[in-house]
C-alpha positions as CSV (number, residue, x, y, z in Angstrom):
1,X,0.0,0.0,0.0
2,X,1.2,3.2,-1.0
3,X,1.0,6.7,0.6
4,X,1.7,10.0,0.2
5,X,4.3,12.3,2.1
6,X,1.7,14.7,3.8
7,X,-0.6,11.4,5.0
8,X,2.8,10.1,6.5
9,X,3.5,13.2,8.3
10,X,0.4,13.6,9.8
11,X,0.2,10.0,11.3
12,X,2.9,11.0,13.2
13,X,1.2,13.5,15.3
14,X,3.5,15.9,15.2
15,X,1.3,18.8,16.0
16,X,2.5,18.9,19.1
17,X,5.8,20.4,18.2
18,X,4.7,23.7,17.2
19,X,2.6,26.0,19.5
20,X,-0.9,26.5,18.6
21,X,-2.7,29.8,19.5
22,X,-5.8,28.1,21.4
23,X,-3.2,26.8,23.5
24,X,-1.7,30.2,25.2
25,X,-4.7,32.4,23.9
26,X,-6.1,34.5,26.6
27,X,-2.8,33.7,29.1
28,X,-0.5,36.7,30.3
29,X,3.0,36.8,30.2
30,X,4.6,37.2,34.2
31,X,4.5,40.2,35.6
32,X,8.5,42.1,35.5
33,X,8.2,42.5,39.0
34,X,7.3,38.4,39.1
35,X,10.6,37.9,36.9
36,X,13.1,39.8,38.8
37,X,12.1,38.5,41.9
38,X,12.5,34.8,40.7
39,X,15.3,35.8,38.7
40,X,17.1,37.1,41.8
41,X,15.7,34.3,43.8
42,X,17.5,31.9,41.6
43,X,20.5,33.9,41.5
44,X,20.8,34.5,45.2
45,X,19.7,30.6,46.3
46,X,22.4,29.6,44.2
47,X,25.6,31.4,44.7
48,X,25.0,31.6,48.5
49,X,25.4,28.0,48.4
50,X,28.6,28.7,45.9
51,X,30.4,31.3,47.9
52,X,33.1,30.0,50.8
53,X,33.0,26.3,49.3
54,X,35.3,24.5,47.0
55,X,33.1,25.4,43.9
56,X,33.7,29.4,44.7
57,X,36.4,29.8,42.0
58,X,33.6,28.4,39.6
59,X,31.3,31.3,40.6
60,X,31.7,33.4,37.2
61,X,31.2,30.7,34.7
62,X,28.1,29.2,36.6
63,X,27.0,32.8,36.6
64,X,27.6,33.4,32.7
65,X,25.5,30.3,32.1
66,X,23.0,31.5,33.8
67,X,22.5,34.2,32.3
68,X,23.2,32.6,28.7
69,X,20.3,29.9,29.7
70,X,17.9,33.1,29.3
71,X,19.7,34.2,26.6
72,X,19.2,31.1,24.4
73,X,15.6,30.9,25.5
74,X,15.0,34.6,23.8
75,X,17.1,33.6,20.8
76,X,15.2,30.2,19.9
77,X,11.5,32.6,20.3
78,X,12.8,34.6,18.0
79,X,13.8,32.5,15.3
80,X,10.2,30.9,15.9
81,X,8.8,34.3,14.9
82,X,10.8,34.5,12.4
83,X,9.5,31.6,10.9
84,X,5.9,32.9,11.6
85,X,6.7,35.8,9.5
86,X,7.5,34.1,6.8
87,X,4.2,32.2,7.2
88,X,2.4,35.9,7.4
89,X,3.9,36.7,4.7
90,X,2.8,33.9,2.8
91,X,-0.6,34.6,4.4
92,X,-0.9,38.4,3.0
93,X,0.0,37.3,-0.6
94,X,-2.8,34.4,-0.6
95,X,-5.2,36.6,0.8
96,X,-8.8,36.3,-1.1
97,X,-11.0,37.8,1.2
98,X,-12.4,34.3,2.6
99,X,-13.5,33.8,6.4
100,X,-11.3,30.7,6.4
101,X,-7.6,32.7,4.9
102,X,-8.9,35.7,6.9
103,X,-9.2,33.5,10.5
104,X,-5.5,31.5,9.6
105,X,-4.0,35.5,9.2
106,X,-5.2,36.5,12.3
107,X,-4.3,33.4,14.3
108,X,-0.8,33.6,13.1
109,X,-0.5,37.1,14.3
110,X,-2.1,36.1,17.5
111,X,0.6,33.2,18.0
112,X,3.7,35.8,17.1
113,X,2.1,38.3,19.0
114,X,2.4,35.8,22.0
115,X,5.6,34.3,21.0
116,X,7.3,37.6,21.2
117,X,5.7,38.4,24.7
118,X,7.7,35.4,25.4
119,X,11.0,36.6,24.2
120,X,10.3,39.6,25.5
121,X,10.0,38.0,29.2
122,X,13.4,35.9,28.7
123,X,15.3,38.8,27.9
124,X,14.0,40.4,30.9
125,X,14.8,37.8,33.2
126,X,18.5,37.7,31.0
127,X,19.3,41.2,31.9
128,X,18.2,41.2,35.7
129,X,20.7,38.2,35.7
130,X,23.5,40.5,33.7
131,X,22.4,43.3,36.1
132,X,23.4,40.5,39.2
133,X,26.4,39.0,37.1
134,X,28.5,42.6,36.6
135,X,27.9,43.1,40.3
136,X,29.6,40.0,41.5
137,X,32.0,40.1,38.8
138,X,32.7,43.1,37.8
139,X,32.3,42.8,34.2
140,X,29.4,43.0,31.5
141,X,28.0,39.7,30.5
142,X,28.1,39.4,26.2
143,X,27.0,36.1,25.0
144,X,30.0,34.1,23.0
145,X,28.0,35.5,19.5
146,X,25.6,37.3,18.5
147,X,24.1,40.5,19.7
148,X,22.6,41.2,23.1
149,X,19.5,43.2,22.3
150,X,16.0,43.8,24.0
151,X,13.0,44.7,21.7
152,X,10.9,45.6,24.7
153,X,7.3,45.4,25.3
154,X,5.4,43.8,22.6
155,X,3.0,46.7,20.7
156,X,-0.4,46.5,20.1
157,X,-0.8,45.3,16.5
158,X,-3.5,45.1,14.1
159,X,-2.8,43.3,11.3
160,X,-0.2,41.5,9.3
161,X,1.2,44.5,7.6
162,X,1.8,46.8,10.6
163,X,2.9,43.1,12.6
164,X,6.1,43.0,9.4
165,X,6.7,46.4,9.7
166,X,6.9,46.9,13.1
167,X,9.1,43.9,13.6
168,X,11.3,45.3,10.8
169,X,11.5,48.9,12.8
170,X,11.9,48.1,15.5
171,X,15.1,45.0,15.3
172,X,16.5,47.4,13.1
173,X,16.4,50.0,16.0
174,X,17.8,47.8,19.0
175,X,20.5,46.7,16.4
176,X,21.4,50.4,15.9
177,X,22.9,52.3,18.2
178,X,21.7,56.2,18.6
179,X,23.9,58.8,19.3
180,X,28.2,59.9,18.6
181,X,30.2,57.2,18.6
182,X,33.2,56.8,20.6
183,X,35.9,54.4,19.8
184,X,37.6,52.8,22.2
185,X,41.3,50.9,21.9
186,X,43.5,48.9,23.9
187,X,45.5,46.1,25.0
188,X,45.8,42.6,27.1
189,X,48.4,44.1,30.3
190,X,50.4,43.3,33.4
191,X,51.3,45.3,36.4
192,X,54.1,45.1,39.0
193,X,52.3,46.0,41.5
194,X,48.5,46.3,43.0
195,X,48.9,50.2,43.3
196,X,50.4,50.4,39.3
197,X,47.0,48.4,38.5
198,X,44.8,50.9,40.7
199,X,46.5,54.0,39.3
200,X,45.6,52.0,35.8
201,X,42.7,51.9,36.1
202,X,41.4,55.0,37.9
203,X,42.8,57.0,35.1
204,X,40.9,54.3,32.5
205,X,37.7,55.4,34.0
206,X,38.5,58.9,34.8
207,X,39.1,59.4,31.0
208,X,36.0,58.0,30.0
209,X,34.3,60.1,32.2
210,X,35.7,62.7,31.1
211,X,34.8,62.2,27.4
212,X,31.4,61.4,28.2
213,X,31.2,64.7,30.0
214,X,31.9,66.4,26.4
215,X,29.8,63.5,24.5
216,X,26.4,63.5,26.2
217,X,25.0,60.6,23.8
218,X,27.9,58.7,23.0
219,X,28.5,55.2,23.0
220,X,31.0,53.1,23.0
221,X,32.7,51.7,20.2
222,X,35.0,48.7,20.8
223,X,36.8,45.3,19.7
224,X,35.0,43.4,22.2
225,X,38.3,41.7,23.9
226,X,36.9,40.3,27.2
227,X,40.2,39.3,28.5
228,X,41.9,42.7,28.0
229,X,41.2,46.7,29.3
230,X,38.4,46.8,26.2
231,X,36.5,44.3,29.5
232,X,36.7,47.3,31.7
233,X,35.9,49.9,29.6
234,X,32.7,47.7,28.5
235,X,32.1,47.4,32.2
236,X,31.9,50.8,32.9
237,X,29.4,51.5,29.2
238,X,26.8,49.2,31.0
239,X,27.3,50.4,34.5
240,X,26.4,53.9,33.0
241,X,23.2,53.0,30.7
242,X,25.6,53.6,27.4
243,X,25.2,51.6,24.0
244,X,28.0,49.7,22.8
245,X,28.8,48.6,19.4
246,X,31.2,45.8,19.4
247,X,33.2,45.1,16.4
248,X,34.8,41.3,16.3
249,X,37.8,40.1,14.3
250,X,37.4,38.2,11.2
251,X,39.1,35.3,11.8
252,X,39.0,34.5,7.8
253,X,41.5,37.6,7.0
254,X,44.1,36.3,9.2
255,X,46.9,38.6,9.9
256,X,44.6,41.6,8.5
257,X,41.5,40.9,10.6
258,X,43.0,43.7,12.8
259,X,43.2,46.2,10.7
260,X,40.3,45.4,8.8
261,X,38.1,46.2,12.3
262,X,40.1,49.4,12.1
263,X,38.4,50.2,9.2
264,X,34.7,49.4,10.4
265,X,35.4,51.2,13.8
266,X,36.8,54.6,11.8
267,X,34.0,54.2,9.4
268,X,31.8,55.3,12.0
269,X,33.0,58.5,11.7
270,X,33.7,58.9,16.1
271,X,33.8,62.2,17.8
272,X,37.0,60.7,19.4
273,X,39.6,57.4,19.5
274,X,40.7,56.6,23.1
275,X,43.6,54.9,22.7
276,X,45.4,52.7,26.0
277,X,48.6,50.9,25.5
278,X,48.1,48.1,22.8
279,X,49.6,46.3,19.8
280,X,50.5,47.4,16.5
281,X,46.7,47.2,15.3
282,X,46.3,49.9,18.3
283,X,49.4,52.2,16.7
284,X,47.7,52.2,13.3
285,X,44.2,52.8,14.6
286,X,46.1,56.2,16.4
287,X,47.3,56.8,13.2
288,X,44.5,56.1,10.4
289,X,42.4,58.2,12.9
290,X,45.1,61.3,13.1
291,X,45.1,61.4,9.3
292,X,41.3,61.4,9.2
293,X,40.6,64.1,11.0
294,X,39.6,62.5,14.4
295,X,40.6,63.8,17.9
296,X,42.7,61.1,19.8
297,X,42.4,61.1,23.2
298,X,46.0,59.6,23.3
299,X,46.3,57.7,26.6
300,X,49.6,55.5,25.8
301,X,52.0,56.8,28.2
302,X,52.6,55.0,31.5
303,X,49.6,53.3,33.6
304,X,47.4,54.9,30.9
305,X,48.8,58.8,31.0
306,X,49.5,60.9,28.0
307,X,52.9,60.0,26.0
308,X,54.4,63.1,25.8
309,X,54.3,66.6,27.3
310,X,53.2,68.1,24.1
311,X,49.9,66.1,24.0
312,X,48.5,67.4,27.4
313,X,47.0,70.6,25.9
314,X,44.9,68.5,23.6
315,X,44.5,65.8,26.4
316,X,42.9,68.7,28.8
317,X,40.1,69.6,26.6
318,X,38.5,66.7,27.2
319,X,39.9,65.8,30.9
């Protein structure tokens, strides 16, 4: 006996692998105040147990997890809608004016509308975990790829149209950053002492503050080193509510991938470089950006001071 593909599929049943609307239609998302609060609860429970045992020094890598396990939970909605909006898509074009296309549009919609509600919970309960995860670290959480983005709370929308649309709007506005971008550059580097590292570092920070004092809506453009001073510097963008743009090496252009980010970074056309003791990628960045025009808050010298004497007039415009 033969049969056909689609009769074999559906004696499988699997239905049940793809949510229906009837079966989260008239259910509400948590409240945020419910998420935090079981967010932190889980946090909390957790690395009390942690701290003062053998498993302390695994603290920050349980703690990325964590926050990656939301993470991933947002990213797989997502691609589900997605999918759907293909689907709508499809929909819209097919559309004859019949009860029955009509009713499958609008169910669709209804199911993304409620998928995204999802996401949008997941990324809430991510980010009050990156909130607790900077705090007992010390440094931003950034998932291994990808972006790190919230849409927000899910709009009222009233038909497939102004569904494509405002999906379109608004991932292309949490993928953009708004405001004057400020490049940030430096190294992977070692101190002799504790007090070299603090000195270091309090004039890291003191110079961003002091650029953000002249640059009111910057953000911070970077290479997105987590293991070097481009950590700290991202550290203190989140601690302060400020954008980043992060700009990762192309691992395919081998010895140019450095200089190729250079490019992207400068491309941006930044109100300023900051530039900390680095490599030779660093050195050219100082340089391309001197020939095009742009202010470099040159911070090179010694546990992060100006290199020479002549630079401080410059340096105090924006210190």
């Amino acid at each position: 006996m033969t049969t056909s593909l689609a009769a074999a599929l559906s004696a499988l049943e699997l239905g049940h692998l793809e949510p229906r609307a009837e079966d989260i239609s008239g259910m509400c998302p948590p409240s945020t105040e419910a998420l935090e609060q079981t967010t932190t609860a889980i946090w909390s429970d957790l690395f009390a147990t942690l701290q003062n045992t053998s498993l302390e020094r695994d603290i920050e890598e349980m703690g990325w997890g964590l926050v990656n396990l939301f993470h991933r939970a947002a990213a797989k909605k997502h691609a589900t809608i997605d999918r759907l909006t293909d689907e709508i898509r499809l929909l819209l074009a097919e559309q004859d004016g019949s009860e029955i296309n009509t009713a499958n549009l609008e169910d669709k919609i209804d199911l993304a509308k409620k998928i995204e509600e999802a996401a949008t919970c997941y990324e809430h309960m991510r980010d009050t975990a990156a909130a607790h995860y900077i705090r007992e670290t010390g440094r931003s959480w950034i998932p291994s790829t990808g972006n790190r983005i919230s849409l927000g709370v899910t709009s009222a929308i009233v038909d497939g149209r102004a569904f494509l649309q405002a999906r379109r709007e608004r991932v292309r506005d949490a993928n953009t950053a708004q405001g004057t971008p400020v490049v940030f550059a430096g190294g992977r580097l070692t101190f002799r002492t504790d007090e070299d590292m603090k000195a270091f570092g309090d004039n890291l920070l003191r110079t961003l503050g002091a650029v953000r004092e002249r640059v009111g809506d910057m953000y911070l453009v970077h290479g997105g080193d987590m293991k070097g001073i481009e950590r700290i510097a991202a550290s203190w963008a989140e601690q302060n509510g400020i954008q980043q743009v992060r700009f990762g090496l192309d691992r395919k252009l081998g010895d140019r991938a450095g200089f190729r980010r250079n490019e992207q970074m400068l491309s941006l056309k930044p109100r300023y470089v900051i530039a900390f003791q680095g490599n030779g990628v660093t050195e050219r960045l100082v340089i391309d950006a001197k020939k095009a025009g742009i202010r470099v808050v040159d911070r090179r010298g010694p546990l992060g001071t100006p290199p020479a004497a002549q630079n401080a007039q410059r340096d105090r415009e924006v210190a």
